[in-house]
C-alpha positions as CSV (number, residue, x, y, z in Angstrom):
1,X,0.0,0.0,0.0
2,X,1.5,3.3,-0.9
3,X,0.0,6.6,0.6
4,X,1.5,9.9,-0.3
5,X,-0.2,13.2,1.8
6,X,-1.7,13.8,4.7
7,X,-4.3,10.8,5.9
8,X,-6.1,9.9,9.5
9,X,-7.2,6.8,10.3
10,X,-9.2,6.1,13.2
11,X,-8.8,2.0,13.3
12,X,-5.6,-0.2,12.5
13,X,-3.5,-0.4,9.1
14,X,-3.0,-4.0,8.5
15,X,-1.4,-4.6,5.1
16,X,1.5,-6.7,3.2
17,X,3.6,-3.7,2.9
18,X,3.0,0.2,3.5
19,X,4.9,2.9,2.4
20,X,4.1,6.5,3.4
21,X,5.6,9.4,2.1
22,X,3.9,12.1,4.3
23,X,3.5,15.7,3.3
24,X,2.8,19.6,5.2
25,X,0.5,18.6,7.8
26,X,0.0,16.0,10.2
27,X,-1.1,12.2,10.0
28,X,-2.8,9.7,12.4
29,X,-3.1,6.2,12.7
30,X,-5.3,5.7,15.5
31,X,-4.5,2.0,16.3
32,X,-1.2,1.5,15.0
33,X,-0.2,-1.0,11.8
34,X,1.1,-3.9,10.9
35,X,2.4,-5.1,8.1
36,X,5.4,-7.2,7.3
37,X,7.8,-4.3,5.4
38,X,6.3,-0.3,7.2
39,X,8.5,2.6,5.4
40,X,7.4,6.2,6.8
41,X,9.1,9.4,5.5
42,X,7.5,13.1,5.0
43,X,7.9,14.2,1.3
44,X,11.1,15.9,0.1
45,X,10.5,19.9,-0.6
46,X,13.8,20.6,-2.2
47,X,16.8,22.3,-0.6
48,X,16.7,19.3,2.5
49,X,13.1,20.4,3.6
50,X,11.2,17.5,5.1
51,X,8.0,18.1,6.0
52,X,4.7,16.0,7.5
53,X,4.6,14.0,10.1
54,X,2.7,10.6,11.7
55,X,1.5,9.9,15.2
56,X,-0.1,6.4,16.2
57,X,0.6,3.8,18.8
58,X,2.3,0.8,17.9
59,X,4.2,-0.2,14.4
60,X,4.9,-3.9,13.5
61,X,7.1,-4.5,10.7
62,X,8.4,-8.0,10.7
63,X,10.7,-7.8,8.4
64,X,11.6,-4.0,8.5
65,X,10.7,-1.1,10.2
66,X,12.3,2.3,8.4
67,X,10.5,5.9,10.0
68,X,11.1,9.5,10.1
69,X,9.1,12.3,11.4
70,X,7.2,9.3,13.3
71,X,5.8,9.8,16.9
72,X,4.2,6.5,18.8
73,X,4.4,4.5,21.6
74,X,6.3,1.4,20.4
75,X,8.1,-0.2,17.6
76,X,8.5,-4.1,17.2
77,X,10.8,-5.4,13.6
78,X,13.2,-7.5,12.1
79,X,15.3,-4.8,10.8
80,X,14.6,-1.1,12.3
81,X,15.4,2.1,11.5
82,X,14.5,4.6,13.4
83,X,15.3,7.6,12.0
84,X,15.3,11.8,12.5
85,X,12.1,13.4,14.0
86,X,10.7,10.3,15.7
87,X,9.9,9.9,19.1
88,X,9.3,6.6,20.8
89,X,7.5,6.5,24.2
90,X,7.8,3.0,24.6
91,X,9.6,-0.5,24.1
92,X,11.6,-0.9,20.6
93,X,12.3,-4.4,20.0
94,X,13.8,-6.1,17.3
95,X,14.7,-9.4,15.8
96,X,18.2,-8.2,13.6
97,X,19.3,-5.1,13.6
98,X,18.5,-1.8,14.8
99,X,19.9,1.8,13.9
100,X,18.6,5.1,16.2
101,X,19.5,8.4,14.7
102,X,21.3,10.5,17.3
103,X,18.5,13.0,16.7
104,X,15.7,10.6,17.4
105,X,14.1,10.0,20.9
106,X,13.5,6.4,22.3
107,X,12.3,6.1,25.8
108,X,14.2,3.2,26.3
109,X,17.3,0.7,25.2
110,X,16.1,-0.9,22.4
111,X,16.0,-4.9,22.9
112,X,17.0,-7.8,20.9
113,X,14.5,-10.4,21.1
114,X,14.1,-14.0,19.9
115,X,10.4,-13.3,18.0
116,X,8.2,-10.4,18.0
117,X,4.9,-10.1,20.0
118,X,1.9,-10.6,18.4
């Protein structure tokens, strides 16, 4: 599923793969997604402007989790990226690797774990 804009969703994305390219205002996903490959990034404006940005609660990715501009309260993955302008309030856990940008905000130490939570 691609989605480029600004969107609000009150339930849960649940698809195959999503990938959001988010643009001037602010988007909501009101129960979190799932999905086994979630790439979130606001919409290059030229000249290194990023804007848009994505609130929800908690974002599943088995195989890979890749955000920016993303603010919820957990992240589980295979392979995550958690990148500039997100904010996690919660747990990050992940099955192979994980990469935090130094401008990012995680509440705590991301954890290695054997298998994700449903």
């Amino acid at each position: 599923m691609d989605i480029s804009g600004a969107f609000r969703v009150e339930g849960k994305v649940k698809t195959r793969r999503l990938e959001a390219r988010l643009h001037n205002s602010k988007s909501r996903v009101g129960r979190g997604i799932e999905a086994e490959r979630v790439d979130i990034r606001p919409h290059e404006r030229g000249f290194g402007h990023r804007m848009g940005e994505l609130t929800t609660t908690k974002i599943l990715g088995v195989q890979e989790v890749s955000l920016e501009n993303v603010e919820c309260d957990e992240v589980f993955g295979g392979r995550v990226t958690i990148g500039e302008g997100c904010t996690v309030r919660g747990r990050v856990l992940y099955t192979e690797s994980i990469e935090v940008h130094p401008h990012a905000h995680v509440a705590g130490t991301p954890e290695k774990a054997e298998r994700l939570p449903p």
